[in-house]
Each structure stands twice: as structure tokens, then as C-alpha cells.
C-alpha positions in Angstrom: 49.8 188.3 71.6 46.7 186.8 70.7 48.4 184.3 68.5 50.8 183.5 71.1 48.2 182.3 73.7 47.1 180.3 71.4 49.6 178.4 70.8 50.3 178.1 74.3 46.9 176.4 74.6 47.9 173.7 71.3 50.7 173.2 73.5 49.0 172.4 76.5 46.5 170.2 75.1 49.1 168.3 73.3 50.7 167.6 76.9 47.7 166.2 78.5 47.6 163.8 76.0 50.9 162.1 76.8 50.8 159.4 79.3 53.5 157.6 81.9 57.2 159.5 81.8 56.8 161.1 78.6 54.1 164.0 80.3 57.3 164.7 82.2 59.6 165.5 78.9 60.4 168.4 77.6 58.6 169.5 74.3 60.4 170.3 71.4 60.7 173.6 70.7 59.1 175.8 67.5 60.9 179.0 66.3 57.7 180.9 67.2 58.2 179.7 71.2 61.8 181.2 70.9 60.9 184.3 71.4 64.1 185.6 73.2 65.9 185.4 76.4 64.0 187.7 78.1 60.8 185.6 77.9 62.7 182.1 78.9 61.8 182.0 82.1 58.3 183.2 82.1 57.3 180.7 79.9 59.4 177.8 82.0 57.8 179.0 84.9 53.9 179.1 83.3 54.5 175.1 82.1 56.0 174.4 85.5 53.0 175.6 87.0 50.7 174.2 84.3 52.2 170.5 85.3 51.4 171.2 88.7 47.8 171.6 88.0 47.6 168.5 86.2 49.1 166.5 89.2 46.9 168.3 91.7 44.0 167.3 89.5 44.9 163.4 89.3 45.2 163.4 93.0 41.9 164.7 93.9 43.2 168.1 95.0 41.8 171.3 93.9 44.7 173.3 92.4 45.4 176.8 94.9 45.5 179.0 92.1 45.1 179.7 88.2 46.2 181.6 85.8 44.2 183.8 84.1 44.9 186.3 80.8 44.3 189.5 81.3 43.2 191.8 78.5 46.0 194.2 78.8 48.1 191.3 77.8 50.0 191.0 80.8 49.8 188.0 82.9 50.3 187.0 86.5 52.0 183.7 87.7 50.6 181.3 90.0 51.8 180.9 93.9 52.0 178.3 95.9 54.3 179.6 98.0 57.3 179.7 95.4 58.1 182.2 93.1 59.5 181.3 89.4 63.2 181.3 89.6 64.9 183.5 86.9 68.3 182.9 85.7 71.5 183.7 87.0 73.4 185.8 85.2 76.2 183.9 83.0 73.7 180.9 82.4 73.0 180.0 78.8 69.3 178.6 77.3 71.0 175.4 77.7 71.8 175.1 81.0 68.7 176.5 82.1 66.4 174.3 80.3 68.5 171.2 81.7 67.9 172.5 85.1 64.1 172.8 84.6 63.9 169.1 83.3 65.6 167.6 86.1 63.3 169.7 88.7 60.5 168.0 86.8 61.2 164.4 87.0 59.0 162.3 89.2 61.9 161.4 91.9 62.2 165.0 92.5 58.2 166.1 92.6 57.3 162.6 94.4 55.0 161.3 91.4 55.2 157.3 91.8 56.5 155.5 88.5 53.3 154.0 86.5 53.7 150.0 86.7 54.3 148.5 83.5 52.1 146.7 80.9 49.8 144.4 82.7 49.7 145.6 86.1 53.3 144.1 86.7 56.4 146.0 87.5 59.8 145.4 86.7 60.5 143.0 89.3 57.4 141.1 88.8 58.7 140.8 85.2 61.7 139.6 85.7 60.0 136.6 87.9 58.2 135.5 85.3 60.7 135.3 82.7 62.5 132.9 85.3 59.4 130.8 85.4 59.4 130.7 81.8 63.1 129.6 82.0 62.1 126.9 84.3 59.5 125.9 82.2 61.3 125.1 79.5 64.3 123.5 81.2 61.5 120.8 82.5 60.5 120.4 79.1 63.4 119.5 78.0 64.7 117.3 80.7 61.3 115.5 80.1 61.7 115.1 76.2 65.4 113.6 76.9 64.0 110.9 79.4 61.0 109.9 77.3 63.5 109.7 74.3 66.0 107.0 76.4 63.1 105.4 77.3 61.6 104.8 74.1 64.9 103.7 72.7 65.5 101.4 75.4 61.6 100.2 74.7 62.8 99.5 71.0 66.3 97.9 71.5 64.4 95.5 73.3 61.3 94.7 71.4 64.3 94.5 68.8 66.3 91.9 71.0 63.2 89.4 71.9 62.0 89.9 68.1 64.5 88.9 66.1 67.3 87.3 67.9 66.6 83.5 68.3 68.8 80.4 69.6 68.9 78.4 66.2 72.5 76.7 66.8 73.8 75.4 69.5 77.6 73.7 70.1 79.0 72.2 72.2 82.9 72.2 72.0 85.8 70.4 73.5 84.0 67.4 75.5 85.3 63.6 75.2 84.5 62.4 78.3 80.4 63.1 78.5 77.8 62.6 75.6 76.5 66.3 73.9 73.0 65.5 74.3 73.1 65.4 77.9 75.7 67.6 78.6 73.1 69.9 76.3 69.8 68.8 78.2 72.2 70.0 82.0 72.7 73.4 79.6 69.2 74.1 79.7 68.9 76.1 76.8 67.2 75.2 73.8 66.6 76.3 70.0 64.4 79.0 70.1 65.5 80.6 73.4 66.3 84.4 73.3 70.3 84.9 72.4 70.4 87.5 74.9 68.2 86.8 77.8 68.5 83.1 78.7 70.2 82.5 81.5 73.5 81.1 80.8 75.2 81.7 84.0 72.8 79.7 85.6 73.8 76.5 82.9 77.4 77.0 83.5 77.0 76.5 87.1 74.7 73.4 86.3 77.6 71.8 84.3 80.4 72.6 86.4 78.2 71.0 89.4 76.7 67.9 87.5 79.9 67.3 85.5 83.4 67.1 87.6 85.5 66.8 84.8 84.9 69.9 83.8 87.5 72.4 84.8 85.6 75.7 83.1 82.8 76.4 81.1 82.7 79.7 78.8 79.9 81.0 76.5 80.1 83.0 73.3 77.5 84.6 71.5 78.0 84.8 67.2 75.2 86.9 66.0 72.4 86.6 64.8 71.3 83.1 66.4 74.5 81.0 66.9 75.6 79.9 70.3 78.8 78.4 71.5 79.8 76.5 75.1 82.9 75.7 75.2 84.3 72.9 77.6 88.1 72.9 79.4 88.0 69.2 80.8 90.5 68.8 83.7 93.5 66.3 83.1 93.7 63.6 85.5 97.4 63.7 87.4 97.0 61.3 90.5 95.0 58.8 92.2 94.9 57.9 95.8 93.4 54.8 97.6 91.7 55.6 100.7 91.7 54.6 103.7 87.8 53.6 103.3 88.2 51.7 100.2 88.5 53.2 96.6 90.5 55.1 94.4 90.3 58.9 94.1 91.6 60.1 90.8 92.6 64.0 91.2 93.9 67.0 89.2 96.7 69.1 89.6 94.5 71.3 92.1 93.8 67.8 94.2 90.0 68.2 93.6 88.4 64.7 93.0 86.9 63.9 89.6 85.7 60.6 90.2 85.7 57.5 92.3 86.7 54.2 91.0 88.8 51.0 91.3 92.3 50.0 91.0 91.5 49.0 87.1 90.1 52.7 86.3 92.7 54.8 88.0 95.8 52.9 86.5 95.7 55.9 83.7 96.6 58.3 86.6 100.0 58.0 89.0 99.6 56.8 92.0 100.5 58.8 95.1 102.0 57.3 97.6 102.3 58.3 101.4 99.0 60.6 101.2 96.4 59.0 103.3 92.7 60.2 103.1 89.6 58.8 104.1 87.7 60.3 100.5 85.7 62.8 99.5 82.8 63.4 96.8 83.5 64.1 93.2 84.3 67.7 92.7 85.2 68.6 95.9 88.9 69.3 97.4 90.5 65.7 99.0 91.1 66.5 102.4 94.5 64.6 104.1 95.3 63.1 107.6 98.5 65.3 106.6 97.4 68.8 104.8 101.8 69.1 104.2 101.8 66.1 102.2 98.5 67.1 100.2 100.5 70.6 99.5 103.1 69.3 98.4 101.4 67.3 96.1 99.9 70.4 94.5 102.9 72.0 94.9 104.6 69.6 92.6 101.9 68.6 90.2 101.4 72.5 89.2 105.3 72.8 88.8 105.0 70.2 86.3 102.0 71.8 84.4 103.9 75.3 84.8 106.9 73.9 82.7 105.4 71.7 80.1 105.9 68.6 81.5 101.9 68.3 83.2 101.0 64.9 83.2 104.2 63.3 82.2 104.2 62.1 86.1 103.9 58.3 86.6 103.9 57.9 90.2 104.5 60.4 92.9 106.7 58.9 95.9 105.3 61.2 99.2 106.6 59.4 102.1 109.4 61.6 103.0 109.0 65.4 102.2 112.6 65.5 102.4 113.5 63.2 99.8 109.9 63.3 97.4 110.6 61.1 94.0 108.5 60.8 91.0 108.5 58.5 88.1 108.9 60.5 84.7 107.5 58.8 81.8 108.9 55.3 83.5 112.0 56.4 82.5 113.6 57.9 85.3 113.6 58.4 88.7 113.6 62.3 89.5 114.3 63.6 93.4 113.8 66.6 93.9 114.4 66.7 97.4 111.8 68.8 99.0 110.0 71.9 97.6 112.2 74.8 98.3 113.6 76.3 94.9 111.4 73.8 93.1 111.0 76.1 89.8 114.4 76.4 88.8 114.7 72.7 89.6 112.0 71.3 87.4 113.4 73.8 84.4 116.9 71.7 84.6 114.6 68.9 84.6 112.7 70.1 81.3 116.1 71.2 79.6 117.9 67.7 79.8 114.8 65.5 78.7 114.1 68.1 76.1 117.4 68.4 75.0 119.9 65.6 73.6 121.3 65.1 76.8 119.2 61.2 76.5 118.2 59.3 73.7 114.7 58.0 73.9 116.1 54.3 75.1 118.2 55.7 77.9 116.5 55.1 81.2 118.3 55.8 84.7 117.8 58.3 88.0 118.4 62.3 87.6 118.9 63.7 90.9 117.7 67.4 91.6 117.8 68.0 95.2 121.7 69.8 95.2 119.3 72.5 93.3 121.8 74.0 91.1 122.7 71.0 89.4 121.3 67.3 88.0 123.4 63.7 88.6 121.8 61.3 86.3 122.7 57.4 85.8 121.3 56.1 82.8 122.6 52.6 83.6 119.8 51.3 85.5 117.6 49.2 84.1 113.4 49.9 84.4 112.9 47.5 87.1 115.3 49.3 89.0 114.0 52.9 87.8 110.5 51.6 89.2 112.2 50.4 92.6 114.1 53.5 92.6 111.0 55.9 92.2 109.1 53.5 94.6 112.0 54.0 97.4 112.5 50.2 97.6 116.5 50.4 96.0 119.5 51.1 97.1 120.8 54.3 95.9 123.7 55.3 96.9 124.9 56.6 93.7 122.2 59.1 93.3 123.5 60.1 96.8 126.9 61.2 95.1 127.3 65.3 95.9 130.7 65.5 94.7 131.4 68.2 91.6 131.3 66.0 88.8 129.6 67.6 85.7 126.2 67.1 84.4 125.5 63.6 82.8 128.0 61.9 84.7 127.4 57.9 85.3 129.1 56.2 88.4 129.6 53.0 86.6 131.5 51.5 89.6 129.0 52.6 91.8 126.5 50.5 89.8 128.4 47.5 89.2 128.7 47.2 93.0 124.9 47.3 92.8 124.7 44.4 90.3 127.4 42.0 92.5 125.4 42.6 95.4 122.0 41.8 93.6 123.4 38.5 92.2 
């Protein structure tokens, strides 16, 4: 007996020692504790009663009762109003020892769970690890934005460093000097490749210079720079009402003012009456249909390879528009309606073999779907033809004669009546 009190006492000292949820487990078990089933719930209810003590001591509380060993041996159990609970018949050790450990846990006695390490419980925990989380996600956003920003700092410094104007061309003028056309450019040797303002010297050339059409800038690395110049092609020139000739490209935009000697290299247009305008801008027209037209027919030229081959353009009557072609012939076209597919029969017979170079005369396009040429006339009277100041009645001629045909009767008429 003695030796099992004291044991019991090792026991109890051992459980004082334990701290949080594990005061609340259940101790493993020695053979010499097993003493049989009779004594199972005496001892259950002694611990039981023991752990009450220990809670009524943390609280404050005096406990209502002790146990106390009696010589004899036998011992009395401690009330508080409750009496141990033996087991029901048909239980096992088992069962009954489950049943004790869930009656102990702290839900069921109402002890409150101990906070965890650092005065924080599990919620407070979990906040923190989310400001950690944050805390690193800043970090990180903030290395990634100082690393763009120093590259960006370094492909600069690299740019301005090392990347210098050291050759500068100018290609495809003939009409304007380089160094000046270069000075209006406005970069130099020396000059950044990258950040000098070439925008700002295109718009300076196509302003200062009207026969410029477009002006383009590449960039050959490491220091080479290249402008190249599209120079418009001169197609008419008008005389003004004011005085002065206006010579004009295929878009009617004047390129430059002069006399009767300097536009002679350009047709003349006759029928459009204008009172002028400055170089580079559009030429405006007492009659904007006549000015259309003109564009109309000048980019039809361009369009089918024949740009520029124009010798005079013969406006007076939009129904009846002639042009002189190389002062070769005298083309109508009639007016502007289906002028595409005219102009391409135009391109296919003086492209073709349909005329040998010495062959002058009058094609006729206005039927549309056909040409009636006379290669008979001679170039005063392909001039007087293109001019309007012939008689043509043999151009006139609608009947369904084939292509090429020459109404040599027709023409001799022509001749009599001249002599």
C-alpha cells in the first residue's frame, strides 16, 4: 500500500510539471498502476479530482475538500457535489478511459486555451504572416521598377555616349545645292543619331524647298545618316490671269513661278484660268471642274506609265479634253468617265507596234472601248489638232472600222481644202 501511494505522489508531481494542453492528457500507464479492474475507477476518479484542485488553485479559489490517507489504508474521495462515476457493466478499460479524457478537456471543464508563443493567438498569427506576405510582394515590385529604371538610365547614357552624327547624305536632289539643302536640315556632324530632331528638318525642307515631293530619313548604325529626296516632276504650266507662269505637278500644287522661257519644259494648259498662288501651295481656279480634271488626267497618265509624256493639255471643253502626246499625236479622250481603261488602250498601241517612231497622226479615245487613229497628218496639223484650231472630222468617224484604220479620203479632202 505504502508503495502505491507513493507512486501516486511521483505521479502527481510529474503532472504539475506539464504546462498548456498536455496537463490535460492522459499519462501513460505503468504495469504497477494496472492493478485490476476493480481499482479503475478509483484511481480515475482520485486524478479527476486531483486536476480539479490544481484548477481551483490557479484561479484563486480554495479547493472544498482534500483527500487525505488514512492509516487503515482506505481512503475517502473528495465531493463537490458529484460522486465518481463507476462503470457500467459491459464497458471495457478502453472505453472507459476514452470517456474520462474527453470529460477532461478544457471545452468541457471551461478552462480557456493558453495563447500561443508571444502573447499572440492563432488569429493574430495568421495576420502577421499576411503582413509578411505583403512585405515582400512590395519588395519585389520595388526591385523590378528600380531594375527598368536603371536599364533605361544605361541605354541612354549608352545612346548619347557613343552614337554620334559622323556622315551625313544627302540623296536624290538635282534641282537645289547639298550644302544648303544640308544647312535647311539642321543637323550637323556630331549631333546625337538618335535624338536630333529630324522631323522638325523634314518639315523645314518640304517648306523651304517646293520641289520636293517627300523627304525620308534612315538611320545606318553606328554614325551614318541618310535623307533621302523624292523631287516632284513638273507636268503643266499655266499663265495667270495676273501675269506669270505657274509650273505644277500632277497634284496641281505650284513649284515655282516663272516666265514663258522657264516653263516651256512643262505643257501648257489651256482653258484653266487662275489668278496664282505661292510656291507649294494648291492653284486655285475660277473653275474648280477644269482644275479636277486636270488632276484627273495628269494622275491617269502617271498611273499607266505614260507621266509626263503630256505636251499640252487642251481644257476648254470638258467634253471633248485633247492632249498632245510626245508631239506625236493628238489624243481625245472625250471627258473623264471610264478614263482608266481608256488611257491603258492608249499605253498598249504606243507601246506596242501598232506605230513606228516616224508615224505621227490623231488617236481618238472618247467611243471608250476602242481607238480611231490617222497617222496621215502631218505635225503642224497634230499641233493644230491638239490645240482645237483643225478641222477634224475624221477623228469624228464612229463607224466600226477596226483599230488602226486611216480615212485617207477623209484627209485628202482636208489637203484640197487647205490648198
Amino acid at each position: 500500500m505504502a508503495k502505491r501511494e507513493n507512486e501516486r505522489a511521483q505521479s502527481g508531481e510529474k503532472r504539475e510539471q506539464l504546462t498548456g494542453l498536455d496537463r490535460f492528457a492522459v499519462p501513460e500507464r505503468t504495469p504497477t498502476q494496472t492493478g485490476g479492474n476493480r481499482r479503475t475507477g478509483e484511481n480515475r476518479a482520485k486524478r479527476a479530482s486531483k486536476q480539479k484542485k490544481q484548477t481551483a488553485s490557479r484561479s484563486g479559489s480554495a479547493p472544498a475538500k482534500t483527500q487525505t490517507a488514512q492509516p487503515s489504508g482506505k481512503r475517502t474521495q473528495a465531493t463537490q457535489g458529484t460522486q465518481p462515476s463507476k462503470r457500467p457493466s459491459g464497458q471495457s478499460g478502453m472505453t472507459a478511459r476514452v470517456q474520462g479524457t474527453q470529460k477532461l478537456t478544457p471545452q468541457k471543464q471551461g478552462v480557456t486555451q493558453r495563447p500561443l508563443g508571444g502573447g499572440r493567438t492563432g488569429r493574430d498569427r495568421v495576420q502577421h504572416l499576411r503582413k509578411i506576405v505583403r512585405r515582400k510582394e512590395r519588395r519585389a515590385r520595388l526591385t523590378k521598377i528600380i531594375a527598368v529604371l536603371l536599364s533605361l538610365v544605361c541605354g541612354v547614357l549608352a545612346l548619347t555616349a557613343f552614337f554620334r552624327v559622323e556622315q551625313l547624305e544627302i540623296v536624290g536632289l538635282t534641282r537645289y545645292e547639298t550644302q544648303g539643302v544640308l544647312n535647311t536640315f539642321g543637323i550637323k556632324q556630331g549631333d546625337n543619331l538618335f535624338f536630333c530632331d529630324s522631323l522638325r528638318g523634314q518639315k523645314r525642307l518640304l517648306a523651304q524647298y517646293p520641289y520636293f515631293e517627300s523627304v525620308s530619313v534612315e538611320r545606318d548604325l553606328p554614325s551614318r545618316m541618310v535623307v533621302t529626296v523624292k523631287e516632284a516632276q513638273p507636268i503643266a504650266a499655266v499663265n495667270s490671269t495676273q501675269g506669270g507662269w505657274f509650273v505644277l505637278d500632277k497634284d496641281c500644287r505650284v513649284l515655282e513661278r516663272t516666265d514663258q522661257e522657264g516653263a516651256k519644259d512643262a505643257a501648257e494648259v489651256l482653258g484653266l484660268r487662275t489668278p496664282g498662288a505661292e510656291p507649294g501651295q494648291t492653284l486655285p481656279a475660277e473653275d474648280p471642274d477644269v482644275l479636277e480634271a486636270l488632276k484627273t488626267l495628269a494622275n491617269g497618265l502617271d498611273k499607266v506609265g505614260l507621266g509626263g509624256k503630256a505636251t499640252l493639255y487642251n481644257l476648254q471643253d470638258l467634253d471633248s479634253i485633247w492632249f498632245l502626246y510626245e508631239e506625236r499625236f493628238a489624243v481625245c479622250v472625250g471627258d473623264t468617265k471610264n478614263l482608266d481603261h481608256k488611257l491603258a488602250i492608249l499605253q498598249a498601241l504606243v507601246t506596242g507596234d501598232q506605230f513606228s517612231p516616224s508615224d505621227k497622226g490623231s488617236i481618238n479615245l472618247a467611243l471608250g472601248d476602242r481607238a480611231i487613229t490617222n497617222t496621215s497628218l502631218s505635225a503642224g496639223e497634230v499641233e493644230k489638232t491638239a490645240r482645237g484650231q483643225a478641222t477634224i472630222q475624221h477623228i469624228e468617224n464612229t463607224s466600226d472600222d477596226t483599230e488602226g484604220e486611216s480615212d485617207q479620203d477623209t484627209s485628202d479632202s482636208d489637203s484640197s481644202e487647205e490648198e
